[in-house]
MDTraj code that builds the backbone (N, CA, C; nanometers):
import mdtraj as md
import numpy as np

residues = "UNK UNK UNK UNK UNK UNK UNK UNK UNK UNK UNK UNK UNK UNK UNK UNK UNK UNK UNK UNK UNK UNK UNK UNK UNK UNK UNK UNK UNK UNK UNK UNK UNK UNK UNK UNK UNK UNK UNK UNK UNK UNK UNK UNK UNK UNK UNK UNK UNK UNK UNK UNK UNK UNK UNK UNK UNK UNK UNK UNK UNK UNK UNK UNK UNK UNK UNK UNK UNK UNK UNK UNK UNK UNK UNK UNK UNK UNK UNK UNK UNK UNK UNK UNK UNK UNK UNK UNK UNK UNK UNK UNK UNK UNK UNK UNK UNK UNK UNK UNK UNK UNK UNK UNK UNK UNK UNK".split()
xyz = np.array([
    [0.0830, -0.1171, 0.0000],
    [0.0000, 0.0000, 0.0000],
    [0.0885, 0.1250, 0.0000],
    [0.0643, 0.2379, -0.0942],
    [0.1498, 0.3244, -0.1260],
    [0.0549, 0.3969, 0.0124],
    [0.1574, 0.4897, 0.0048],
    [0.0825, 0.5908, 0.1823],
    [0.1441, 0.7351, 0.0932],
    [0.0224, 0.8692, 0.0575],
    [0.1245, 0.9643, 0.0286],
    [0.1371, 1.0670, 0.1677],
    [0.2182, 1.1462, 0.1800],
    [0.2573, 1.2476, 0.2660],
    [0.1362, 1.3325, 0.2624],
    [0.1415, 1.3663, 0.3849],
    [0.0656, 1.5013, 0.3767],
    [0.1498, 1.6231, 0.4040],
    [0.0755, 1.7192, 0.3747],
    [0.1149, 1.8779, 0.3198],
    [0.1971, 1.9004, 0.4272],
    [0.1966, 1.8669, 0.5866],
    [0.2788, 1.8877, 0.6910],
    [0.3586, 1.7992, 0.6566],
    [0.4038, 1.7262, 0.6597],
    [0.4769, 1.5692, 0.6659],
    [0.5684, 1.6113, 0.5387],
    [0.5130, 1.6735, 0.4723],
    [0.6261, 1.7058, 0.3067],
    [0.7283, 1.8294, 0.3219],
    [0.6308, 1.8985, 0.4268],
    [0.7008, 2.0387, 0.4470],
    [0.8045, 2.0360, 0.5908],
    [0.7775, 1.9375, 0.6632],
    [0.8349, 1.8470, 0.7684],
    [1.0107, 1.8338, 0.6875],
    [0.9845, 1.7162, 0.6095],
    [1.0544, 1.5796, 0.5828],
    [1.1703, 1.7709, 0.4480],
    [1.0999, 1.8345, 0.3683],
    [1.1897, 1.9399, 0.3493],
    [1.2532, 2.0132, 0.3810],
    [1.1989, 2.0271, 0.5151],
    [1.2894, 2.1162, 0.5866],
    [1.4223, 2.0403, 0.6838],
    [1.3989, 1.9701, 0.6948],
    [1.5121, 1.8150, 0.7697],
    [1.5995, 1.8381, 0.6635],
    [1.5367, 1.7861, 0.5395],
    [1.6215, 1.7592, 0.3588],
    [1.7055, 1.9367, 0.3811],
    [1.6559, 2.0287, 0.3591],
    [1.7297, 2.1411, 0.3940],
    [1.8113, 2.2020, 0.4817],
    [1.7885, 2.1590, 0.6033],
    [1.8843, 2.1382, 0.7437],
    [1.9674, 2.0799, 0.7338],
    [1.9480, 1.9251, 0.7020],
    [2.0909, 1.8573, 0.6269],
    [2.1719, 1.9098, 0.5523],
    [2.1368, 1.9778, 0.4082],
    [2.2200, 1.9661, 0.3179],
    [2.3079, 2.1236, 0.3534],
    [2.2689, 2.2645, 0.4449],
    [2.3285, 2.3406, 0.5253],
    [2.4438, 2.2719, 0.5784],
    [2.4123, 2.1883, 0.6719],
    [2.5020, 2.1420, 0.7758],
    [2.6065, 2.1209, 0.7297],
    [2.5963, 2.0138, 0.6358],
    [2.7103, 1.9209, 0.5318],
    [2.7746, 2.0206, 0.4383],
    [2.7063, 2.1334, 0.3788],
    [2.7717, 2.2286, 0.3299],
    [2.8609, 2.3116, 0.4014],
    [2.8379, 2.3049, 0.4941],
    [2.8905, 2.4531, 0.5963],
    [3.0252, 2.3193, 0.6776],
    [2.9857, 2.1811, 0.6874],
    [3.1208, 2.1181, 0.6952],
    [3.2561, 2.1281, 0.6675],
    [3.1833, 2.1159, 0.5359],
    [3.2844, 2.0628, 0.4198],
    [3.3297, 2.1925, 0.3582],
    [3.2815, 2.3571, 0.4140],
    [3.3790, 2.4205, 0.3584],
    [3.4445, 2.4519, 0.4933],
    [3.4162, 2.4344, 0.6208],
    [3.4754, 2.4493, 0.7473],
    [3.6362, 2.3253, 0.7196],
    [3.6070, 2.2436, 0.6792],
    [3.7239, 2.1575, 0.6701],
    [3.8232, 2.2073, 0.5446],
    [3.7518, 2.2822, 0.4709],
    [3.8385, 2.3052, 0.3425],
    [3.9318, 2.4648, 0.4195],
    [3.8560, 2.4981, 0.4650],
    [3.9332, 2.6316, 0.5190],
    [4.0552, 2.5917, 0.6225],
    [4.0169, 2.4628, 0.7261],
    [4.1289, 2.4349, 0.8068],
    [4.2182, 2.3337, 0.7466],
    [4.2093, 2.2901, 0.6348],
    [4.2677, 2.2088, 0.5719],
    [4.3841, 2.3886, 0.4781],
    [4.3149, 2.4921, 0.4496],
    [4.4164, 2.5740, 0.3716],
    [4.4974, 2.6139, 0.5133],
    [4.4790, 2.6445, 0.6051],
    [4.5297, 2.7101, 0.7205],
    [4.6118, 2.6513, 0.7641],
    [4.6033, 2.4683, 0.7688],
    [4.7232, 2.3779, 0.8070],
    [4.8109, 2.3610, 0.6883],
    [4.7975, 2.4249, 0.5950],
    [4.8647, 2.4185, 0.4693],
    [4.9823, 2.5416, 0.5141],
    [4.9290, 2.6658, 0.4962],
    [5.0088, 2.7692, 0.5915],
    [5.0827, 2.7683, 0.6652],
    [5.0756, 2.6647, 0.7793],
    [5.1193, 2.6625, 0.8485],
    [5.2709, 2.6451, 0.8926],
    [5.3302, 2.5277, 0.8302],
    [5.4677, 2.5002, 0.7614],
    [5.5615, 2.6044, 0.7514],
    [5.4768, 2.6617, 0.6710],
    [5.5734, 2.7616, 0.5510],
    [5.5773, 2.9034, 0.6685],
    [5.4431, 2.9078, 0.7514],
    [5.4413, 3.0401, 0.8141],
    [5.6090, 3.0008, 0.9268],
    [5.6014, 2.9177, 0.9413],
    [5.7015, 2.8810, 1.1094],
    [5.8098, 2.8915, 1.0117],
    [5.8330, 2.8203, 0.9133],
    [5.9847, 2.8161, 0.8412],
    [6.0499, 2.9357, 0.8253],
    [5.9666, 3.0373, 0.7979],
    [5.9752, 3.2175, 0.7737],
    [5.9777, 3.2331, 0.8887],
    [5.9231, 3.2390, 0.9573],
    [5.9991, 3.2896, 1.1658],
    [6.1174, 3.2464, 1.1850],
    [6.1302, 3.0855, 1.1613],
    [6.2891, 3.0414, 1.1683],
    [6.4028, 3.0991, 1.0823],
    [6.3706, 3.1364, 0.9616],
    [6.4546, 3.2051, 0.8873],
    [6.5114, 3.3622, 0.9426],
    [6.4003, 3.3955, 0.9692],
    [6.4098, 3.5585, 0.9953],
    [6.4847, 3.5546, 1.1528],
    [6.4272, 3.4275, 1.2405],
    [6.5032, 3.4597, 1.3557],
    [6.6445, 3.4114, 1.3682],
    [6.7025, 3.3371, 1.2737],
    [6.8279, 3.2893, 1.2511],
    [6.9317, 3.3878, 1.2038],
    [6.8348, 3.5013, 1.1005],
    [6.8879, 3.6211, 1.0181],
    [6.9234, 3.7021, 1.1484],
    [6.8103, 3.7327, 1.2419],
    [6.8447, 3.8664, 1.3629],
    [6.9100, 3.7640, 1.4456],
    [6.9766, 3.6214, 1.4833],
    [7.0744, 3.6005, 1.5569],
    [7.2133, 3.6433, 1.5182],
    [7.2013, 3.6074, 1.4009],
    [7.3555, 3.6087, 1.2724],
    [7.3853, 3.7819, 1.3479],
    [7.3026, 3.8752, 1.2707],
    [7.2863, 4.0003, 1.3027],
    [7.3728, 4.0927, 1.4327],
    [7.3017, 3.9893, 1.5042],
    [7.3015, 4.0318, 1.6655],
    [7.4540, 3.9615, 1.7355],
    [7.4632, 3.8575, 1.6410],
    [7.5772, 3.8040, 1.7168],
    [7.7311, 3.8849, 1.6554],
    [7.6848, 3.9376, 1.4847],
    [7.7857, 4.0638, 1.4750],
    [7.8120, 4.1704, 1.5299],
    [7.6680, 4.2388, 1.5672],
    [7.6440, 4.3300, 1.6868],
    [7.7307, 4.2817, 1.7804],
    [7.6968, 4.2301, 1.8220],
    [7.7964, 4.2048, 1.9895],
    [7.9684, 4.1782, 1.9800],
    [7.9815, 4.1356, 1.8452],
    [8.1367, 4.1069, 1.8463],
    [8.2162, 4.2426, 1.7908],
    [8.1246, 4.3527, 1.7208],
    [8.1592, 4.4675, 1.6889],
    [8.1769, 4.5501, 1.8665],
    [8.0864, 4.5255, 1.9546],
    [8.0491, 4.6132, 2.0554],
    [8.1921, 4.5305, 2.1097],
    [8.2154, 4.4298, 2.1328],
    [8.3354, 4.3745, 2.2237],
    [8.4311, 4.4354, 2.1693],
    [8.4715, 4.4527, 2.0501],
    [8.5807, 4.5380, 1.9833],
    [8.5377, 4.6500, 2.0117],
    [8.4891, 4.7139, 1.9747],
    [8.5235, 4.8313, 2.0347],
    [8.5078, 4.8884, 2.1742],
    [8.4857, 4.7832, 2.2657],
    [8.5042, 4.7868, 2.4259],
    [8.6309, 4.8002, 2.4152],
    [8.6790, 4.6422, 2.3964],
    [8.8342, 4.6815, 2.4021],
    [8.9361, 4.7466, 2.3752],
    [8.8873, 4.8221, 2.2453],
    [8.9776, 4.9416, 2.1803],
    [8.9749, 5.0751, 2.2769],
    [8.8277, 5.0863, 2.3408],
    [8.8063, 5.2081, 2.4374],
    [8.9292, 5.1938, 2.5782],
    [8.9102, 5.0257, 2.6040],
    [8.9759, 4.9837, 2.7586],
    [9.0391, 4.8839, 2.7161],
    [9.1646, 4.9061, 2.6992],
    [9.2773, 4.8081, 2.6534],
    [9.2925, 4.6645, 2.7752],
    [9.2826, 4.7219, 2.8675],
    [9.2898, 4.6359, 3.0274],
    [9.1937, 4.6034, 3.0520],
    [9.0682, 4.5956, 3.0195],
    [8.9740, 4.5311, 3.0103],
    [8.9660, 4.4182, 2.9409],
    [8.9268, 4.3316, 2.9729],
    [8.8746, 4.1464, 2.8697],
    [8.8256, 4.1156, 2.9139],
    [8.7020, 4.1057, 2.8049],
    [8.5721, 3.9843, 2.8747],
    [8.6516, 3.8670, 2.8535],
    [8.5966, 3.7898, 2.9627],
    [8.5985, 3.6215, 2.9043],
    [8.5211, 3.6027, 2.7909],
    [8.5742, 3.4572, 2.7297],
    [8.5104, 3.3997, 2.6224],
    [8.3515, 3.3588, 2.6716],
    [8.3740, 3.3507, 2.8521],
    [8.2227, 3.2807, 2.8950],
    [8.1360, 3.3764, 2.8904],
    [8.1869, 3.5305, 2.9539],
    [8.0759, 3.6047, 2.9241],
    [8.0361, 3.6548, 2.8164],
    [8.0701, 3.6698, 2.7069],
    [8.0237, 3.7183, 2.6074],
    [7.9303, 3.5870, 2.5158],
    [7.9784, 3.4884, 2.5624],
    [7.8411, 3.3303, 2.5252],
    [7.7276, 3.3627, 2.6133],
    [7.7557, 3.4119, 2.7525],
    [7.6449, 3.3825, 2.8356],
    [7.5899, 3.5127, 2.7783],
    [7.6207, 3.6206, 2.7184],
    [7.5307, 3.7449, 2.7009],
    [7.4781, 3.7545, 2.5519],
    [7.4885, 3.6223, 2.5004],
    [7.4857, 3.5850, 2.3610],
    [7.3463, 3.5179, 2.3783],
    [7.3387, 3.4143, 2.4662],
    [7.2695, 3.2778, 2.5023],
    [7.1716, 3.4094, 2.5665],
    [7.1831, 3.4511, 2.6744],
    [7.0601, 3.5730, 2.7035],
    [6.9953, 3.6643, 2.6237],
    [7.0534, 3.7300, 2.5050],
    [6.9732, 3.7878, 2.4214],
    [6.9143, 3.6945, 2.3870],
    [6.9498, 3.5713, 2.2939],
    [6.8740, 3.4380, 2.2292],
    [6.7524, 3.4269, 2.3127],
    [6.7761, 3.4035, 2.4805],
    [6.6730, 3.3590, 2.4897],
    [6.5508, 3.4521, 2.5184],
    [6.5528, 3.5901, 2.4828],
    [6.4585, 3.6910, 2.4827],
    [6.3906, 3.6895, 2.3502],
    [6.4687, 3.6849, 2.2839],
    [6.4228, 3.6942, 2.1250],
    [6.3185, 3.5466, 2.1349],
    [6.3464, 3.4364, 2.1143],
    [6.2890, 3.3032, 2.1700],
    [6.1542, 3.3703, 2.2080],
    [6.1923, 3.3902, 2.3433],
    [6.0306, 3.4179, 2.4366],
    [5.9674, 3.5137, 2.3022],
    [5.9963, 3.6493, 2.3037],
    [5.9585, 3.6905, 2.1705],
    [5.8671, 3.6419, 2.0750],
    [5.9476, 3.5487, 2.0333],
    [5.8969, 3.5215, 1.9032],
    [5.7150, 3.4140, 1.9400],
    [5.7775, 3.3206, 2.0340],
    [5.6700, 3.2556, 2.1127],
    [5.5815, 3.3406, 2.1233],
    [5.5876, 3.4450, 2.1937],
    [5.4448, 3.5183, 2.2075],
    [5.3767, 3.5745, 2.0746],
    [5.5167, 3.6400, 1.9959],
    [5.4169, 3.6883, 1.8605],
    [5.3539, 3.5437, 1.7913],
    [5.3917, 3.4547, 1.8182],
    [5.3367, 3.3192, 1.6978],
    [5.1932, 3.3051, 1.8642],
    [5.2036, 3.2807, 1.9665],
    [5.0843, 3.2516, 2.0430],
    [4.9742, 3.3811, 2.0291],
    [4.9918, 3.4565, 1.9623],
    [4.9067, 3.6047, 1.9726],
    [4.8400, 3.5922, 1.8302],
    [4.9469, 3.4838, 1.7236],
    [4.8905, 3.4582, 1.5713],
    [4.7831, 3.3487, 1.5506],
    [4.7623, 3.2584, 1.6796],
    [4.7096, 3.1875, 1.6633],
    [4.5894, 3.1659, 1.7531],
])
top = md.Topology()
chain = top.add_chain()
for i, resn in enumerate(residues, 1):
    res = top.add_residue(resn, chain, resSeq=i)
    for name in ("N", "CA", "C"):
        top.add_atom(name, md.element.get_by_symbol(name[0]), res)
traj = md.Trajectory(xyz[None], top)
């Protein structure tokens, strides 16, 4: 026995059919967007690592220019080899924190 719908039951069973096919749409471009964003992602960190490798290089000329010309100012003066690592290793690890916060503030 065929059974047909009635006028509620059709307008029911369409609006479900329309609720669904929203949902599944609004999925599947929610996944396509975090699928481009984890694509990004890679390439965004590789460019932080680059750039922060560039301002170590930088910084570590900085400091070997500033030790020279300490010593040219104060002949009797010499850093150790330790302090000028340990004030090397301390900028590093500011820049570090740094960078951590600008990438936790990006995301």
């Amino acid at each position: 026995m065929i059974r047909f719908l009635s006028d509620s039951e059709r307008l029911l069973k369409a609006a479900i059919n329309r609720i669904n096919a929203r949902i599944t749409e609004k999925l599947i471009n929610s996944a396509q967007e975090f699928s481009e964003i984890a694509e990004e992602i890679p390439q965004k960190l590789q460019d932080e690592w680059s750039i922060f490798k560039e301002e170590v290089m930088k910084e570590s000329q900085r400091l070997e220019k500033e030790t020279d010309t300490s010593k040219e100012k104060n002949p009797n003066h010499q850093s150790t080899k330790e302090d000028l690592l340990q004030a090397q290793i301390d900028k590093l690890r500011s820049k570090v924190i740094e960078i951590n916060k600008s990438i936790e503030e990006k995301n």
